[in-house]
DRENDO-443354 format. One record per residue: x, y, z of N, C-alpha, C, O in turn. Coordinates in Angstrom, 3 decimals. Last residue first. Example, Ala and Ser with C-alpha at 12.3 -4.5 7.8 and 13.67 -1.06 7.14 Angstrom:
# DRENDO-443354
<r n_x="12.850" n_y="-2.250" n_z="7.080" ca_x="13.670" ca_y="-1.060" ca_z="7.140" c_x="12.900" c_y="0.030" c_z="7.870" o_x="13.409" o_y="1.138" o_z="8.039"/>
<r n_x="13.190" n_y="-5.690" n_z="7.800" ca_x="12.300" ca_y="-4.500" ca_z="7.800" c_x="13.200" c_y="-3.300" c_z="7.800" o_x="14.236" o_y="-3.319" o_z="8.465"/>
//
This chain:
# DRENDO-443354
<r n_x="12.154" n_y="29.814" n_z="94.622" ca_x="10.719" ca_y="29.949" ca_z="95.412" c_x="11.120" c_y="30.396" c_z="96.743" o_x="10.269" o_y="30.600" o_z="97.608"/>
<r n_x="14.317" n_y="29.094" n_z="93.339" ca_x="13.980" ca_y="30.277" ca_z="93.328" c_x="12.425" c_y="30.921" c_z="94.062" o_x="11.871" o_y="32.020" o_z="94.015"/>
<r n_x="14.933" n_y="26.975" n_z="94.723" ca_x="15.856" ca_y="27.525" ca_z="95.285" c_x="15.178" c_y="29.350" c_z="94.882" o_x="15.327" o_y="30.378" o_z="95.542"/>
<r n_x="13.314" n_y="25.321" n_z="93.365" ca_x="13.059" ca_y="25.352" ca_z="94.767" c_x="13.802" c_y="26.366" c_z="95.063" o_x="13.243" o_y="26.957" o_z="95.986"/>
<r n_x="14.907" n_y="25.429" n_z="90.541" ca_x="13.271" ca_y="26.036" ca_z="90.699" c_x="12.724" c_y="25.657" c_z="91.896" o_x="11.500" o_y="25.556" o_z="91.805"/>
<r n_x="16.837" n_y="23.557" n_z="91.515" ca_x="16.706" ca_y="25.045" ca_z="90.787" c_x="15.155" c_y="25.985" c_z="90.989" o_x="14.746" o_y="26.995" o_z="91.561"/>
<r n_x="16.375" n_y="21.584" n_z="92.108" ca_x="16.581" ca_y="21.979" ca_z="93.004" c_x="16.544" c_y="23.740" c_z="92.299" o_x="16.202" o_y="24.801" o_z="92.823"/>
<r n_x="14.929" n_y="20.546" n_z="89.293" ca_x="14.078" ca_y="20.897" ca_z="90.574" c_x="14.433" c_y="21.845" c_z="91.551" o_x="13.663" o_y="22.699" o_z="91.990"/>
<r n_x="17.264" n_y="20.914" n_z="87.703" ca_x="16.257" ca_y="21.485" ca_z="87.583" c_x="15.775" c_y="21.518" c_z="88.788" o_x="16.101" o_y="22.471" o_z="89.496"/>
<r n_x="18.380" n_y="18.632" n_z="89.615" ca_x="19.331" ca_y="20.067" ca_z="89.294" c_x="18.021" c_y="20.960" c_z="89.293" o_x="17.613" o_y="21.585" o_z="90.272"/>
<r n_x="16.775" n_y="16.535" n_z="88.633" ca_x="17.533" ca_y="17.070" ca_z="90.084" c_x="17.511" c_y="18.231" c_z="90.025" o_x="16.549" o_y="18.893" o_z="90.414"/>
<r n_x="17.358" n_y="16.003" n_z="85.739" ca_x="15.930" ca_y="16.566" ca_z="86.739" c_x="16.059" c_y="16.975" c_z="88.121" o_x="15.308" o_y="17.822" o_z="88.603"/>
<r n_x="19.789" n_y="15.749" n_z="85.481" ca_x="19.556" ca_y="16.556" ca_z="85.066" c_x="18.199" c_y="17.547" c_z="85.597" o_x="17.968" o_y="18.743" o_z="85.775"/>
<r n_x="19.668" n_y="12.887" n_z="86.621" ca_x="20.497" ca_y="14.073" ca_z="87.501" c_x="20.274" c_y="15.190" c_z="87.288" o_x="20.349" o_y="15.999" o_z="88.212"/>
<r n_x="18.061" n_y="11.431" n_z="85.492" ca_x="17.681" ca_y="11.762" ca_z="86.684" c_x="18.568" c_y="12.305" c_z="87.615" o_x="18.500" o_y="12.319" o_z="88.844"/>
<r n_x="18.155" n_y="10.872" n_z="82.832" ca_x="17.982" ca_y="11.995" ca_z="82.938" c_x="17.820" c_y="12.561" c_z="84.364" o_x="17.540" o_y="13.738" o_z="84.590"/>
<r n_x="18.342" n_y="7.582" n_z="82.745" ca_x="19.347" ca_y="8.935" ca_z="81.867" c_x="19.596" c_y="10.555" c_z="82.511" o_x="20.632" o_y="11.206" o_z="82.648"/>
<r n_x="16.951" n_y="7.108" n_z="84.633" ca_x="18.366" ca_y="6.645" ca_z="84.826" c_x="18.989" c_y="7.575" c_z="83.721" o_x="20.032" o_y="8.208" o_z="83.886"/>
<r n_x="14.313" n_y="8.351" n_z="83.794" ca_x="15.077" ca_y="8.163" ca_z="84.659" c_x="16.181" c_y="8.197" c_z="85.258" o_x="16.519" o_y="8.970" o_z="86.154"/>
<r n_x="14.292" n_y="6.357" n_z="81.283" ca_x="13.953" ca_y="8.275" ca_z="81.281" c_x="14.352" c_y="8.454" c_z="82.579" o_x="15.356" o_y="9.128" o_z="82.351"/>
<r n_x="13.661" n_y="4.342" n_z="83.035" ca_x="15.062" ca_y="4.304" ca_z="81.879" c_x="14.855" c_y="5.865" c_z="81.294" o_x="15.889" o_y="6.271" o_z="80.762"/>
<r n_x="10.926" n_y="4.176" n_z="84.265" ca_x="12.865" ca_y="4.096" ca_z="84.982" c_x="13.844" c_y="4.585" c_z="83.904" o_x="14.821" o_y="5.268" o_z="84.212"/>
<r n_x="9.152" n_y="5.163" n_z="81.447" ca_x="9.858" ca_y="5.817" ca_z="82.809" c_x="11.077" c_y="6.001" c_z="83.868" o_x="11.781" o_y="6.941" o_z="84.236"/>
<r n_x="9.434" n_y="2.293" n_z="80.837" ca_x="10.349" ca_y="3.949" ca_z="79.606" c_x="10.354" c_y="4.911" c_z="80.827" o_x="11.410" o_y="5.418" o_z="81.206"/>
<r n_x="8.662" n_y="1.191" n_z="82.362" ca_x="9.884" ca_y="0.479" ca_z="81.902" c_x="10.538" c_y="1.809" c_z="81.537" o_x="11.652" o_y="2.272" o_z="81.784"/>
<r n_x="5.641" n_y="2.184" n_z="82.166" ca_x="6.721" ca_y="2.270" ca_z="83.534" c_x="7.687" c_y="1.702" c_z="83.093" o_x="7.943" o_y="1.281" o_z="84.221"/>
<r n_x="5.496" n_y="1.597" n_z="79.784" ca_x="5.439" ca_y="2.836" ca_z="80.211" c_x="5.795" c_y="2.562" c_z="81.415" o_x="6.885" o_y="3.128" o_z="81.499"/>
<r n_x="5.564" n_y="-1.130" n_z="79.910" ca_x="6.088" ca_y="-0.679" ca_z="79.016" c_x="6.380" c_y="1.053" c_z="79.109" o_x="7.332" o_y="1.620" o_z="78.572"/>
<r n_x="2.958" n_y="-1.818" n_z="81.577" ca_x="4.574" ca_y="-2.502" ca_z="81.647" c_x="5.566" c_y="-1.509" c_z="80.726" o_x="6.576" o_y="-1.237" o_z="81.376"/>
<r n_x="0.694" n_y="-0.516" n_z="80.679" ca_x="1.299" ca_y="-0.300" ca_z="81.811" c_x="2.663" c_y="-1.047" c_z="82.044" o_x="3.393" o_y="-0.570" o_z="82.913"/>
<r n_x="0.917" n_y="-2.508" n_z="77.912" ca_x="1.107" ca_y="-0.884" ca_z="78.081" c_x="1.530" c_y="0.089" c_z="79.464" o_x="2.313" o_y="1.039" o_z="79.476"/>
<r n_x="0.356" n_y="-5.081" n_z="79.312" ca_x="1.486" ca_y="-4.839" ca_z="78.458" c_x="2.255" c_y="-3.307" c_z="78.238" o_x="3.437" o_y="-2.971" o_z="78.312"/>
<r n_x="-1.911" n_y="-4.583" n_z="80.593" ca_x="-0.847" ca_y="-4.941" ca_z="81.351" c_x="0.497" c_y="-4.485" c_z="80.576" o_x="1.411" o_y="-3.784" o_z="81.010"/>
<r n_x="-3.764" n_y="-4.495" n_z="77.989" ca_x="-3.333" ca_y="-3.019" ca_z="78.789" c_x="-2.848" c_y="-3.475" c_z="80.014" o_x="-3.322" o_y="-2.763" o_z="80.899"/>
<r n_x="-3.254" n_y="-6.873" n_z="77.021" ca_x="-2.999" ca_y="-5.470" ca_z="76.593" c_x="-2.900" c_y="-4.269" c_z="77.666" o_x="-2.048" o_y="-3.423" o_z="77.938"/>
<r n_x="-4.626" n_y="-8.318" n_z="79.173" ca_x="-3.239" ca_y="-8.406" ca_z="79.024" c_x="-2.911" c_y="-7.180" c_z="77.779" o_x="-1.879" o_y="-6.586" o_z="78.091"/>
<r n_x="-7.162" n_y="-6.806" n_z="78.679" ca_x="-6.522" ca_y="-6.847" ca_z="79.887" c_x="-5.175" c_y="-7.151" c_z="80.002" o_x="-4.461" o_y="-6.489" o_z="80.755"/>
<r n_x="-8.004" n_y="-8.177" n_z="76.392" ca_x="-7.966" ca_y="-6.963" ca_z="76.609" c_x="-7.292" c_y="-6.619" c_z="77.596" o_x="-6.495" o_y="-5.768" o_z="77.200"/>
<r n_x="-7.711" n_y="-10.969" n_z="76.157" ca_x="-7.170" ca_y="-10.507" ca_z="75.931" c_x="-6.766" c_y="-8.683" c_z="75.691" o_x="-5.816" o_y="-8.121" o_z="75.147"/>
<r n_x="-10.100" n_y="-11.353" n_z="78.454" ca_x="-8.616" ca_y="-11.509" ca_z="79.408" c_x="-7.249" c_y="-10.987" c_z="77.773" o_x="-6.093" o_y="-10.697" o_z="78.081"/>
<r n_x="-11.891" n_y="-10.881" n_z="76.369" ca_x="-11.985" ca_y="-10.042" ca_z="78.062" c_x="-10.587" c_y="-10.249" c_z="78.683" o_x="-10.032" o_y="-9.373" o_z="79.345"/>
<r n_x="-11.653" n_y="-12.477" n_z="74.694" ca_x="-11.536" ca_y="-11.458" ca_z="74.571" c_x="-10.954" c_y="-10.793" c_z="75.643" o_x="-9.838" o_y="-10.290" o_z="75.775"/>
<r n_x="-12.046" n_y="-15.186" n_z="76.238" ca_x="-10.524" ca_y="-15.039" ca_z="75.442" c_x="-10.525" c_y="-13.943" c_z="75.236" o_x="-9.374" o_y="-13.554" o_z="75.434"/>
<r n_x="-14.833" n_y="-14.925" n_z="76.489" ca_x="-13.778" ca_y="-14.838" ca_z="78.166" c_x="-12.742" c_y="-15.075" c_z="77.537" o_x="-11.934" o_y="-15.336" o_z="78.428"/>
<r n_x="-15.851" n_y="-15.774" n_z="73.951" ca_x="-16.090" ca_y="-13.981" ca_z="74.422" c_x="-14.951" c_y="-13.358" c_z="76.102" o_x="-14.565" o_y="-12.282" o_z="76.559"/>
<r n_x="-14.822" n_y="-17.407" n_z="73.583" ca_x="-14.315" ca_y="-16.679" ca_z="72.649" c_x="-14.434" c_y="-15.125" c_z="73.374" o_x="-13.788" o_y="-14.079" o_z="73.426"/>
<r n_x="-16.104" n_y="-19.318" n_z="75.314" ca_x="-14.998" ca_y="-19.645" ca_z="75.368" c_x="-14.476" c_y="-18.000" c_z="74.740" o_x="-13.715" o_y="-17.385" o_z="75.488"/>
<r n_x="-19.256" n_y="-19.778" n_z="74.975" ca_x="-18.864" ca_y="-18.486" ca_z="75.717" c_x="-17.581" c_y="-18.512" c_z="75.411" o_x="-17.401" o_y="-17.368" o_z="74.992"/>
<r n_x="-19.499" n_y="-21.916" n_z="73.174" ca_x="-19.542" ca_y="-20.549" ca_z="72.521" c_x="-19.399" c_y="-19.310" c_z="73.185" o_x="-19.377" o_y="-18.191" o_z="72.673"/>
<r n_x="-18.806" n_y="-23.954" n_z="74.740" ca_x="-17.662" ca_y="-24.012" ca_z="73.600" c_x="-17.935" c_y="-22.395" c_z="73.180" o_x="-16.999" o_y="-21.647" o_z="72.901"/>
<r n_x="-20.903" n_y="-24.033" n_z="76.822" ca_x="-19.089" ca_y="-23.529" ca_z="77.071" c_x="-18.187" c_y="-22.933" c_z="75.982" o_x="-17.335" o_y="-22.046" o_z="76.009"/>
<r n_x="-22.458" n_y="-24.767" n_z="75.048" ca_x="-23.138" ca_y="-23.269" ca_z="75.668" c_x="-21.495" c_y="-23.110" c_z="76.071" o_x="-20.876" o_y="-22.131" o_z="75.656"/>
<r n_x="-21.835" n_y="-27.275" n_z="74.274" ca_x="-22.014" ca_y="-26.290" ca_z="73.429" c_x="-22.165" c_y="-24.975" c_z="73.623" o_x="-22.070" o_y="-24.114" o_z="72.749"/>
<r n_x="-22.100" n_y="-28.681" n_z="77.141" ca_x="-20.488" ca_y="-28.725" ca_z="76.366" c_x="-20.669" c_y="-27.334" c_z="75.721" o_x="-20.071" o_y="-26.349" o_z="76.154"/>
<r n_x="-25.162" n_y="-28.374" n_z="77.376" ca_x="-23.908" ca_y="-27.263" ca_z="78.559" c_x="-22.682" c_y="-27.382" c_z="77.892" o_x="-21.991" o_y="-26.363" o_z="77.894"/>
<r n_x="-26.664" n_y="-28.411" n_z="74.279" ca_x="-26.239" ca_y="-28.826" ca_z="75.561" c_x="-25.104" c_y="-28.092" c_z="76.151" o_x="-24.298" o_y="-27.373" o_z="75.561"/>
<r n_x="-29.030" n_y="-26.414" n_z="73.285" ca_x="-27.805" ca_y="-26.875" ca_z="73.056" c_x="-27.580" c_y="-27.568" c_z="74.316" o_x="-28.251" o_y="-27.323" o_z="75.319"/>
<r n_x="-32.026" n_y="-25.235" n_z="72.889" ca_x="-31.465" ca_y="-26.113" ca_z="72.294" c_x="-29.834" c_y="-27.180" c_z="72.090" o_x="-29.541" o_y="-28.098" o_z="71.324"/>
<r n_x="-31.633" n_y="-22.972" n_z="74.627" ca_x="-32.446" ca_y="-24.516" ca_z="75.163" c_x="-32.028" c_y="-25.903" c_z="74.037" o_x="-31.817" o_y="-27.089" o_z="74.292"/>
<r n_x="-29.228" n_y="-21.342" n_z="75.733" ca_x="-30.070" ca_y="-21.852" ca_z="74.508" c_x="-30.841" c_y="-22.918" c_z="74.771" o_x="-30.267" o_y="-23.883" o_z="75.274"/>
<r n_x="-28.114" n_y="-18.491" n_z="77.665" ca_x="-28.601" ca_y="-19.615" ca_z="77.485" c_x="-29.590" c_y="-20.336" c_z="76.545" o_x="-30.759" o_y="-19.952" o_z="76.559"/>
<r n_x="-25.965" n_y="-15.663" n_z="76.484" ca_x="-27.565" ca_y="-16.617" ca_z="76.918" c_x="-27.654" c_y="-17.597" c_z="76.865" o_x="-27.225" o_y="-18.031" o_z="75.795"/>
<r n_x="-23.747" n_y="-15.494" n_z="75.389" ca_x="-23.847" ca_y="-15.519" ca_z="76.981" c_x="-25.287" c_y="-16.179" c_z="77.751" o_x="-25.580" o_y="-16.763" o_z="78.794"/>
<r n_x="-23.724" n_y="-14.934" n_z="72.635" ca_x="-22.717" ca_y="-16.135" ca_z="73.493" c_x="-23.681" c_y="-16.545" c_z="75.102" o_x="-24.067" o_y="-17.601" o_z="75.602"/>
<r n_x="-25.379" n_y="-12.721" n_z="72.388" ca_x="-26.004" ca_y="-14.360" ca_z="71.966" c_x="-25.012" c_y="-15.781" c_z="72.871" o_x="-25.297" o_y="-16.860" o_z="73.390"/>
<r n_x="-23.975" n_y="-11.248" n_z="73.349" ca_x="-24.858" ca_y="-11.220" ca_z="74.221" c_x="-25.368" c_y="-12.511" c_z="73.980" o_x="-25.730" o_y="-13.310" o_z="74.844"/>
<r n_x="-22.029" n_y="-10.819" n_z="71.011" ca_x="-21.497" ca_y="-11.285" ca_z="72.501" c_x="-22.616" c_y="-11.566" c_z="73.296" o_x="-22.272" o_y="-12.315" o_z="74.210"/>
<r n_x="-23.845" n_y="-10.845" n_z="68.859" ca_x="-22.914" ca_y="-11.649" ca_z="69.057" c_x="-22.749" c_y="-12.381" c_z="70.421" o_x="-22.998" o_y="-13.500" o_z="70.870"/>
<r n_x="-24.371" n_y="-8.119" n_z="69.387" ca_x="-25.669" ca_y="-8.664" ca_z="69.517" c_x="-25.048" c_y="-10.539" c_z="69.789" o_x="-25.562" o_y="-11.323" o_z="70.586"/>
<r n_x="-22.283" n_y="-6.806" n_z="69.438" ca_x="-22.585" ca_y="-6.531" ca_z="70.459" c_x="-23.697" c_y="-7.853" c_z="70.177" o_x="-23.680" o_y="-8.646" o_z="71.118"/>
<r n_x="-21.269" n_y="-6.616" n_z="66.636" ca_x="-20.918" ca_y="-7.664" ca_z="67.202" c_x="-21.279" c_y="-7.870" c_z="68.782" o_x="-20.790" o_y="-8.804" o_z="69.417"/>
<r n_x="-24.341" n_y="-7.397" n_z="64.524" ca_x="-23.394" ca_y="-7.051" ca_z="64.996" c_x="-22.587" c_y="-7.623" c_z="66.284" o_x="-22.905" o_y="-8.641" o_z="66.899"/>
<r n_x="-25.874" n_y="-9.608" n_z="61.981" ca_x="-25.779" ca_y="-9.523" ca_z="63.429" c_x="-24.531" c_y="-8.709" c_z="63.782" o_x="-23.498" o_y="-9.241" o_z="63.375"/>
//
């Protein structure tokens, strides 16, 4: 069974199980979904972090530049 066929088995309803058992086997597939999402919170956190701080180093140097290349337009 791959793992697409997996996630879809979670989500159907079984006649044979009771509602505890149908919770216990969606549980894994709604731990995925929210652990995908806090990943890519983590990455948007982290890249705007390196941004301010690229920033605060360099954000006189980028000035200059800019005003430079306005001044020649």
């Amino acid at each position: 069974m791959t793992r697409g066929e997996d996630e879809l088995s979670a989500w159907s309803p079984s006649t044979s199980s009771s509602g505890q058992e149908a919770r216990q086997r969606q549980a894994p597939v709604f731990r995925q979904i929210g652990q995908g999402l806090v990943e890519y919170g983590l990455i948007l956190v982290i890249v705007a972090v390196a941004c301010v701080i690229s920033l605060l180093f360099f954000g006189d140097q980028l000035a200059s530049l800019l005003s430079l290349i306005a001044s020649a337009v």
